[in-house]
N, C-alpha and C positions, 0 to 999 in steps of 0.2 A: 807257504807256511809249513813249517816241519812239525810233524806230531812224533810224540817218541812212543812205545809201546807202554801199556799200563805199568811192568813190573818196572822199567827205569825211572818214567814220572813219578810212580809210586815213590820208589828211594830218592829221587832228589827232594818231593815234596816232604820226604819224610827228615833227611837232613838239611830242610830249612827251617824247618817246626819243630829240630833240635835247637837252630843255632836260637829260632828266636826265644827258644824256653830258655835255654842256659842264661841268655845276656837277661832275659825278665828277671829269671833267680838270683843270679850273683852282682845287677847293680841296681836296678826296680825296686826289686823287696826287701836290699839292707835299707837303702833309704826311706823306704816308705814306714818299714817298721820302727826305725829312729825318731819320724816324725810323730809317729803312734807315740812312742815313747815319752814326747815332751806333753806330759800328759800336765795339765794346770786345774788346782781345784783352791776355790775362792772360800774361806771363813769367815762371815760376819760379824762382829762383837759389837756389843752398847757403843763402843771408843774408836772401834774401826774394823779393819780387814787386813788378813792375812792370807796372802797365796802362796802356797806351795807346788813344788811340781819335780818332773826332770829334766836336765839340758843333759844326756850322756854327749863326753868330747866336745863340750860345747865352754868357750872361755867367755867370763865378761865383753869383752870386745866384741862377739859375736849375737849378743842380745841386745833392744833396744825396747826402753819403756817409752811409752810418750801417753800424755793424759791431757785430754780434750772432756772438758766435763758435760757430761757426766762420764764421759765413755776411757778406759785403760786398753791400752791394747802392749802387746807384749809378744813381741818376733824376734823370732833367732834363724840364724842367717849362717850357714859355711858352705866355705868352698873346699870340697877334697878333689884332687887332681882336674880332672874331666867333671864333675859331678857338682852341680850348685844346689844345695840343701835349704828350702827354706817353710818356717811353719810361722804361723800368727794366730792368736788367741784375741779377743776384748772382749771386757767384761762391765756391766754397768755399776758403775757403785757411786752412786748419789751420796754428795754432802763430803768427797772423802778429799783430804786436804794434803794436795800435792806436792804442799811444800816443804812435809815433813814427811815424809819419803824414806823409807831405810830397807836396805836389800843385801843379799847375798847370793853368793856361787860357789858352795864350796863342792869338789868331786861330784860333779854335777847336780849335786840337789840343791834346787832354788830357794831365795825365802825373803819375800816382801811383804813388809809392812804398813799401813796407811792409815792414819788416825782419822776421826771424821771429824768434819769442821764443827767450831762451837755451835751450837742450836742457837737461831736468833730469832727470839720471843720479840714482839710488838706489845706491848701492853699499853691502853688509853685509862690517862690517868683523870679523875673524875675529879673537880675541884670541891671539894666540901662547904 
């Protein structure tokens, strides 16, 4: 087994702890911060819910809603070259009625809306 003297080990170890910093900085941390970026915040109202958030570079085609009640979940998904990008979010929102559904994407900023389902009262009617 060959040992090399500390001052060479030192520099090789040293530019390998270069290259692995560089490749962390310049493809790790745009993506990870992009992910950061698709930041989702839910509004409740009497009538329903609105979420807001961001998709930066991110097109329609690239997100997918899907709603399993009670549960929304909402992923966005790209691929840049080498690099497959993907986040997912759900959120619970009880009562909210998926069939009236209204969204957008514009320059990345999202914005969905979900009305909540009519309230269905029981009431026992008493015969007089």
């Amino acid at each position: 087994m060959m040992t090399l003297p500390p001052s060479k080990g030192s520099r090789i170890l040293g530019s390998i702890a270069n290259v692995i910093q560089d490749a962390f900085n310049h493809h790790v941390v745009p993506i990870a911060r992009q992910l950061l970026e698709n930041q989702l915040h839910v509004i409740e109202y009497d009538n329903g819910y609105t979420i807001e958030g961001r998709f930066p570079n991110m097109t329609k085609d690239d997100i997918t809603i899907e709603y399993e009640a009670p549960y929304l979940m909402i992923s966005a998904a790209k691929h840049n070259g080498h690099y497959y990008e993907r986040s997912s979010r759900t959120f619970y929102l009880p009562n909210a009625d998926d069939t009236q559904m209204n969204g957008s994407l514009e320059q990345g900023l999202f914005y969905l809306t979900i009305p909540k389902q009519a309230a269905v009262t029981n009431r026992l009617h008493e015969d007089e």
